[in-house]
C-alpha positions in Angstrom: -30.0 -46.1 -13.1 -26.7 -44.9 -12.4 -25.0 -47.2 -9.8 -21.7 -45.4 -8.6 -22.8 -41.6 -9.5 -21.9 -40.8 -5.7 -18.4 -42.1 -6.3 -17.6 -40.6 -9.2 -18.7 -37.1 -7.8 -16.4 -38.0 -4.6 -13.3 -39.0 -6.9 -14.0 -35.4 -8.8 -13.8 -33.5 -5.8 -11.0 -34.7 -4.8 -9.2 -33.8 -7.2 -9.0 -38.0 -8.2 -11.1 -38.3 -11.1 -9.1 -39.6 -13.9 -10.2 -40.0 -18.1 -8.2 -41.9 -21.0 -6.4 -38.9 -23.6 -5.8 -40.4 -27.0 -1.9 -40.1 -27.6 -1.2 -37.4 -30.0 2.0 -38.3 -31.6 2.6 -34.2 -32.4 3.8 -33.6 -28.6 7.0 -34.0 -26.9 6.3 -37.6 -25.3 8.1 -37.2 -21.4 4.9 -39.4 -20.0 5.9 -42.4 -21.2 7.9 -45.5 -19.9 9.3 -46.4 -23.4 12.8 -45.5 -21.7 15.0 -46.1 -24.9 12.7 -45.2 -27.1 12.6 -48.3 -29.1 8.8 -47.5 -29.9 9.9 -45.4 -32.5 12.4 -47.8 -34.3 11.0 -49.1 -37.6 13.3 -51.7 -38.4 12.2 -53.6 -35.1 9.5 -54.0 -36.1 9.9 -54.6 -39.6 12.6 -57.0 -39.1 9.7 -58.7 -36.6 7.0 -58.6 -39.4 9.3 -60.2 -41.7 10.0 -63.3 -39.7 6.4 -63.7 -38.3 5.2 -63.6 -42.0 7.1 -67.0 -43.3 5.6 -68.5 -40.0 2.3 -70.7 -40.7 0.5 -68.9 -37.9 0.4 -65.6 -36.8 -1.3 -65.8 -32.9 -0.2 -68.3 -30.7 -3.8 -69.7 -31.0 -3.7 -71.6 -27.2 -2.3 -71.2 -23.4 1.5 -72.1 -23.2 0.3 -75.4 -21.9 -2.3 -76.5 -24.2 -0.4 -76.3 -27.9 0.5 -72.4 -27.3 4.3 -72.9 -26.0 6.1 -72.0 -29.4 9.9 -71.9 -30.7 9.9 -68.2 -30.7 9.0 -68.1 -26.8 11.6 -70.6 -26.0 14.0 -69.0 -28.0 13.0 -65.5 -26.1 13.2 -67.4 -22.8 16.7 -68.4 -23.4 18.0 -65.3 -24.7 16.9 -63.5 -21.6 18.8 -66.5 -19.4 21.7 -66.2 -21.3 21.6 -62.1 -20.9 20.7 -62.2 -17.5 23.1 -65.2 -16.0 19.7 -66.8 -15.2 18.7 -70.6 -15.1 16.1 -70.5 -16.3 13.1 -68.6 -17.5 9.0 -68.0 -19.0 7.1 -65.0 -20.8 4.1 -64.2 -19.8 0.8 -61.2 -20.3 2.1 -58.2 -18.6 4.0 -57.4 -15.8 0.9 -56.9 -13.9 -0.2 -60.5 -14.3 3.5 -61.9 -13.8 3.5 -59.7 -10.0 0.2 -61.8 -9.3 1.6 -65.0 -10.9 4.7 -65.2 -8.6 2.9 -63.9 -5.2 0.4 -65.9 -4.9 1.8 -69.0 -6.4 5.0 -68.8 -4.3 3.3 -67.6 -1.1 2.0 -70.5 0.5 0.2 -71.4 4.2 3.0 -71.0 6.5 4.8 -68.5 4.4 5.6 -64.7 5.2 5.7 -62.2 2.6 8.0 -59.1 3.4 6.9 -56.2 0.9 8.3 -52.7 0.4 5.8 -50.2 1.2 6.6 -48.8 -2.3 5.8 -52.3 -3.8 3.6 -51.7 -7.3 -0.1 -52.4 -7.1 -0.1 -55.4 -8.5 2.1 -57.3 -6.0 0.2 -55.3 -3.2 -3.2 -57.2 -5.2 -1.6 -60.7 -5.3 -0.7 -60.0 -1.7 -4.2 -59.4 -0.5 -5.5 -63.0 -2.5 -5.5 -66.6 -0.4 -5.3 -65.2 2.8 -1.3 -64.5 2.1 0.5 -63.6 5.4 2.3 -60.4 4.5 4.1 -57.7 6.6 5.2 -54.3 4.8 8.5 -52.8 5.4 9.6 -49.3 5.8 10.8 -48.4 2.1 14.4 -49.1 1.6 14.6 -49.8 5.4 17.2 -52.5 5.5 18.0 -52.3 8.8 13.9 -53.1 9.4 13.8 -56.2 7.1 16.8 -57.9 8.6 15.3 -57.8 12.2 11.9 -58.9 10.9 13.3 -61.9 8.8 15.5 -62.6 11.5 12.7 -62.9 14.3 10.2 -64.7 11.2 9.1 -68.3 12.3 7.6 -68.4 8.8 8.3 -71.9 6.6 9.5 -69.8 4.1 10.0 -65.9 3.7 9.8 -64.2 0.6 10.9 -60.7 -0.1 9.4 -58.6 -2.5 11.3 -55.6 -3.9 11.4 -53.2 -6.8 14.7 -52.4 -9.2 14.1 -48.9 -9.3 10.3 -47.9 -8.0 8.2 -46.7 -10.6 6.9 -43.2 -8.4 9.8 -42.3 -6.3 12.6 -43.3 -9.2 15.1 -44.6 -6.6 17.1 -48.1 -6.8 16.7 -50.7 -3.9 19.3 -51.0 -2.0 22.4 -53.2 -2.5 22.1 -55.2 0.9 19.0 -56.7 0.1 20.8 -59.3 -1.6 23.2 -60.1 1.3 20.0 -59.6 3.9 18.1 -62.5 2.2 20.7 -64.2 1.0 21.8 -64.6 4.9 18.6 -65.2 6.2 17.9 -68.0 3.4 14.9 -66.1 2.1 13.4 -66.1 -1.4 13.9 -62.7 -3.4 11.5 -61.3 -5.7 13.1 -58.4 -7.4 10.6 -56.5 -10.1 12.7 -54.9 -12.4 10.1 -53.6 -15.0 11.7 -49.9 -14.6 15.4 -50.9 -14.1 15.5 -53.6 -16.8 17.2 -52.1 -19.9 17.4 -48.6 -18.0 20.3 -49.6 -15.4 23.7 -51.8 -15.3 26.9 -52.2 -17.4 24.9 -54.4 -19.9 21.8 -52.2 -19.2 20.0 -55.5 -17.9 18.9 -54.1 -14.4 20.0 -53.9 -10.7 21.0 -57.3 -10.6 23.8 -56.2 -13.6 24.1 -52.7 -11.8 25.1 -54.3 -8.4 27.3 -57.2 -10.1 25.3 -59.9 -8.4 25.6 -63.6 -9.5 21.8 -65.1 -9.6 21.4 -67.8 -7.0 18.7 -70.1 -6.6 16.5 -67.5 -4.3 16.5 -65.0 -6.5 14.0 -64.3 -8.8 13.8 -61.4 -11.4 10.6 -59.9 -13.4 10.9 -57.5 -16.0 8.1 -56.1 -18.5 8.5 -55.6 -21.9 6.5 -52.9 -22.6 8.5 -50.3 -21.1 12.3 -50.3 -22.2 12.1 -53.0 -24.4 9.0 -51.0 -26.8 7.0 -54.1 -26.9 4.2 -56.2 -24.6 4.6 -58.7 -22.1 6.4 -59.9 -19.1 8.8 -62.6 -18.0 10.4 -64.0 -15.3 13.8 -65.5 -14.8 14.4 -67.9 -11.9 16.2 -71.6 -10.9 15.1 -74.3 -13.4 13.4 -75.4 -10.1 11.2 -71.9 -9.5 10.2 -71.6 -13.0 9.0 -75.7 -13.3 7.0 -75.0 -10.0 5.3 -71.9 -11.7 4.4 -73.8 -14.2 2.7 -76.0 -12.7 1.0 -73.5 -10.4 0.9 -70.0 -11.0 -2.8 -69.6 -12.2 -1.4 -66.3 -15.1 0.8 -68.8 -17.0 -1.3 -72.0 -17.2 -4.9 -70.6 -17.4 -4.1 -67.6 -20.4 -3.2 -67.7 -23.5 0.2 -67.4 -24.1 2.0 -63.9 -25.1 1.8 -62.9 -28.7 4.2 -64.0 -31.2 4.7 -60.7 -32.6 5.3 -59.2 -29.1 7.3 -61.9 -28.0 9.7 -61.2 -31.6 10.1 -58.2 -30.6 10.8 -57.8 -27.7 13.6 -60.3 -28.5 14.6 -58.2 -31.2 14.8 -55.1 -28.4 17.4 -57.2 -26.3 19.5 -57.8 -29.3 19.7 -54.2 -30.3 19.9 -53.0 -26.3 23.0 -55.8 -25.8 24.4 -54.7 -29.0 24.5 -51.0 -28.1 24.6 -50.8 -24.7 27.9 -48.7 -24.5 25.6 -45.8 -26.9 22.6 -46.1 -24.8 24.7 -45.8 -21.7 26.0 -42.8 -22.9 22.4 -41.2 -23.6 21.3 -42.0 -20.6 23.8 -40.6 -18.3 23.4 -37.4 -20.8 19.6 -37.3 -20.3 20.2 -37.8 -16.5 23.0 -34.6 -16.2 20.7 -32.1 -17.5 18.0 -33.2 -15.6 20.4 -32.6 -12.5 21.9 -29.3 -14.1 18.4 -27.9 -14.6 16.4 -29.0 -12.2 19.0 -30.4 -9.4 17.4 -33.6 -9.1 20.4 -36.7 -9.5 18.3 -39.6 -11.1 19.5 -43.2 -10.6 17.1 -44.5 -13.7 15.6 -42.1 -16.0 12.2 -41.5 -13.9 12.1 -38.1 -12.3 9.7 -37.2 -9.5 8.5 -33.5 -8.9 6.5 -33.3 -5.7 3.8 -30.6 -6.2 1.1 -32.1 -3.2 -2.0 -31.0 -4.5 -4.4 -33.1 -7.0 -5.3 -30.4 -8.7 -2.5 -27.9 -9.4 -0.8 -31.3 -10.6 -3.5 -31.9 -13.6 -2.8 -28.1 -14.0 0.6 -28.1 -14.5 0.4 -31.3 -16.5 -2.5 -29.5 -18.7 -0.8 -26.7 -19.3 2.5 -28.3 -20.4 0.7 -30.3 -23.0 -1.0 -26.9 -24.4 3.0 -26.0 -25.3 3.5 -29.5 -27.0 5.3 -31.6 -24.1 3.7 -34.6 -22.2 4.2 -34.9 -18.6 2.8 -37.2 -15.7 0.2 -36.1 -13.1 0.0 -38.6 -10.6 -1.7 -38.3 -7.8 -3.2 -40.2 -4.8 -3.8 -42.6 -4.0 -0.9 -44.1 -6.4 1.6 -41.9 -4.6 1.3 -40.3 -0.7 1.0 -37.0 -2.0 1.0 -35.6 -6.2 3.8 -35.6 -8.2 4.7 -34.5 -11.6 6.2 -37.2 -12.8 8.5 -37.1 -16.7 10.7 -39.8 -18.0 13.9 -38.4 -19.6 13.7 -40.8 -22.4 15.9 -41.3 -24.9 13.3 -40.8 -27.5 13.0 -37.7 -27.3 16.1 -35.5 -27.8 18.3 -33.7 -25.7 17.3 -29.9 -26.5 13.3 -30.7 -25.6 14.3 -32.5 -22.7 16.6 -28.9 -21.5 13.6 -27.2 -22.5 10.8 -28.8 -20.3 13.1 -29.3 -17.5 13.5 -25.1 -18.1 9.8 -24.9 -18.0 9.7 -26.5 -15.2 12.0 -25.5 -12.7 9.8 -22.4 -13.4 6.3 -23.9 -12.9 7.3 -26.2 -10.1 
């Protein structure tokens, strides 16, 4: 018996139906979110190899609060606090699991939860869990979140934003701190695609806007997008991150991220602090040809091609991969109408990038 043939006939139709490609590492990767390309950098992860192999274990074995909470975690955790100017922090899974950790640990009865429109899936999940009391906000509309916090009667209001959005590319905008900030609100700010991509020290928006963490701010990053390895974590007060602890269901109930990953990715922020100046420098390269060529000015290093139908997008994204170069094809309902969608990543090199943005301009 085949239980959902109907609905995989529907998703084919429209143009929806999607199917796993195995990477092939002989094409121009533009599909990817490994922004710096740190992926590709051996001595990473031979540098991590060698450290994990004069440890007595190699997994972390347990959750973080049954015997799995190692020195390499904690000394991850307060890397990331000292890089960030946060109090505080905790790794966790994935960024996926860190979105539902915070929203629906910190959303409680009595609370309001104001999300961007353009909030990633995974908060938009945690939002629909427990009954949550949440009200979506025109994207970027900061004029329409200061009159809805302003006439809340909610015990406590939380905001739930993104760094840079991971569809539309753009940053949030600057006043959300000052909008919160006035209206005493807690401030979730997911920086998964600004983290490492954005700021004078590349550490996200929170660097690229100069704001000083206060105790209702609270950042999440992934690490297995700029930083070329697995995981999540979140950086908060010593008070936010205790009470997460103690009740966000992703941190206590799972088993705690990997010790390799976790290496790693601390390994990434050393090398990303060390050379930010270089990486800087790439990045705004990467981002000017992508304006020369196709006249698009990207804040982060995501750029969104609207195209609008499901299947000239797989097209297009079909037939770039045929000439060697790996594209995006995204299309609904993850975005409100299809997009090509490339990452000008610095691990691929400045002449491909000029030549699929070429192509493109063409195609598109």
């Amino acid at each position: 018996m085949i239980f959902y043939e109907n609905e995989l006939k529907a998703l084919k139709r429209a143009g929806r139906y999607r199917s796993r490609e195995v990477l092939k590492y002989d094409v121009k990767d533009f599909a990817s979110n490994d922004y710096l390309g740190l992926s590709h950098k051996k001595e990473l992860h031979q540098q991590t190899c060698r450290e994990l192999e004069a440890l007595e274990v190699h997994s972390t074995k347990a959750s973080m609060l049954v015997n799995g909470y190692h020195q390499i975690h904690k000394d991850f955790e307060d890397a990331l606090c000292e890089a960030n100017d946060f109090e505080a922090g905790v790794v966790l899974g994935s960024g996926f699991n860190a979105n539902i950790a915070l929203i629906e640990s910190l959303v409680r009865k009595g609370d309001t939860l104001f999300m961007d429109e353009l909030y990633h899936a995974s908060g938009v999940l945690a939002s629909n869990l427990n009954e949550i009391n949440v009200v979506f906000f025109q994207h970027n509309d900061m004029e329409e979140l200061a009159q809805l916090l302003q006439n809340s009667q909610a015990k406590r209001k939380i905001v739930a934003v993104e760094g840079i959005y991971s569809m539309d590319g753009d940053l949030c905008d600057r006043e959300i701190f000052s909008i919160v900030d006035a209206n005493e609100a807690l401030l979730i700010v997911d920086e998964a695609h600004s983290s490492g991509v954005v700021g004078e020290k590349l550490m996200g928006v929170f660097d690229y806007y100069n704001i000083t963490p206060q105790a209702n701010h609270i950042k999440m990053g992934t690490l297995g997008k700029a930083y070329g390895s697995f995981g999540a974590f979140i950086l908060a007060s010593e008070h936010i991150v205790e009470y997460l602890i103690n009740r966000a269901k992703p941190i206590i109930y799972a088993t705690s991220l990997s010790l390799y990953d976790t290496l790693l990715a601390h390994k990434s922020l050393e090398y990303i602090v060390q050379n930010a100046t270089k990486l800087r420098a790439e990045i705004a390269l990467h981002q000017q040809i992508v304006e020369k060529y196709l006249g698009i000015k990207v804040e982060g290093l995501i750029v969104p091609i609207k195209i609008g139908d499901n299947k000239k997008v797989i097209e297009i994204k079909d037939a770039l991969l045929s000439e060697g170069y790996a594209v995006g094809g995204i299309r609904q309902p993850t975005v409100p109408t299809a997009i090509i969608r490339f990452i000008a990543r610095l691990g691929e090199s400045e002449e491909d990038l000029t030549t699929l943005c070429k192509k493109l301009a063409k195609i598109a």
